[in-house]
N, C-alpha and C positions, 0 to 999 in steps of 0.2 A: 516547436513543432510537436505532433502529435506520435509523430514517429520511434519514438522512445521509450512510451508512454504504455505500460503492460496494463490490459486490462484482466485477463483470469489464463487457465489452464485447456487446452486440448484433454479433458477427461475418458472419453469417446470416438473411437474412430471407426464409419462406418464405409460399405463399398460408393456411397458418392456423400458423403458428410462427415461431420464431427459434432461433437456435443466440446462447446468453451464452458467450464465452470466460472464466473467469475470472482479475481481476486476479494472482494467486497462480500463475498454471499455471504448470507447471518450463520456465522458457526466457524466458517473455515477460519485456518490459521495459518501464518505467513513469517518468515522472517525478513525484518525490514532493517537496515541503514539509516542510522538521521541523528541531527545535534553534529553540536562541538563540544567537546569529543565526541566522534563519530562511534556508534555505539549500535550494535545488535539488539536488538528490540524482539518480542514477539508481539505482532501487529492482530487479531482478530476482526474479522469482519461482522458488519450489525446489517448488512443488507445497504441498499439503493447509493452505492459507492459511498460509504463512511465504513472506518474503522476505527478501534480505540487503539492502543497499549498504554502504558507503565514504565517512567525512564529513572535512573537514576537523577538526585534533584542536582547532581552535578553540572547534569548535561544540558548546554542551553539551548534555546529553541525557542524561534519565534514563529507568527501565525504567518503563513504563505511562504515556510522553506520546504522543500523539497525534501521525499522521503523515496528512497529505493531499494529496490529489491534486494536483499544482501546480497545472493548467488549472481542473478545475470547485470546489475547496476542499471536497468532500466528505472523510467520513474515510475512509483505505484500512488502514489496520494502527495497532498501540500498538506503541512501543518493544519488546522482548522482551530484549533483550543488549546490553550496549555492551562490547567488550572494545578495551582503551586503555593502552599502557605510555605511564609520564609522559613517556619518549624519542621516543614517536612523536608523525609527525606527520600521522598520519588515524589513524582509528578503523573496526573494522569493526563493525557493528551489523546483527543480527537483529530482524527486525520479523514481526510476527503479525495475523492477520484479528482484530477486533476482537468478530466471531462465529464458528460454526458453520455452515458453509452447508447443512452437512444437517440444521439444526435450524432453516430457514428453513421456512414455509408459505406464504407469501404474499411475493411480490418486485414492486415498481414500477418500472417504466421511464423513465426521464427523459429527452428529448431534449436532446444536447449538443453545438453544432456547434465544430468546432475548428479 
């Protein structure tokens, strides 16, 4: 379900609005969950829901496992890429919004303090 699934931040709070940044914008940075062993990543966002980071080459990971949020455990992106020669020793990996934010119609807010 789509229920779990974080797409950005509450940046902006106005008297009838909010401004969401989202998780994906080109710049922001994130800390993400993912692999076995389950490992803290810092995820960066490239825009239109992808992001990259950089795992240790311990860690494995395949294309459509789930990555989340380290603080709340929501989902933020699926694996998309692992690209890995057996000589190295990190890996870089592309990750992807698990939806369409323009194909969103209805969005809930969850209070999350950190």
């Amino acid at each position: 379900t789509t229920d779990d699934i974080l797409v950005g931040s509450v940046t902006t709070v106005g008297a009838h609005s909010a401004v969401v940044t989202l998780t994906s914008s080109p710049g922001s940075t994130h800390d993400f969950k993912l692999g076995d062993p389950a490992s803290i990543v810092v995820g960066k966002g490239l825009g239109g829901g992808a992001f990259e980071t950089t795992v240790p080459g311990t860690v494995v990971l395949a294309v459509g496992d789930s990555v989340t949020d380290s603080a709340s455990g929501h989902i933020v992106a699926l694996v998309a890429s692992v690209d890995k020669q057996i000589t190295d020793t990190a890996a870089h990996v592309r990750l992807r919004s698990p939806i369409a934010v323009s194909a969103l119609t209805v969005i809930s807010l969850t209070h999350h303090e950190e």
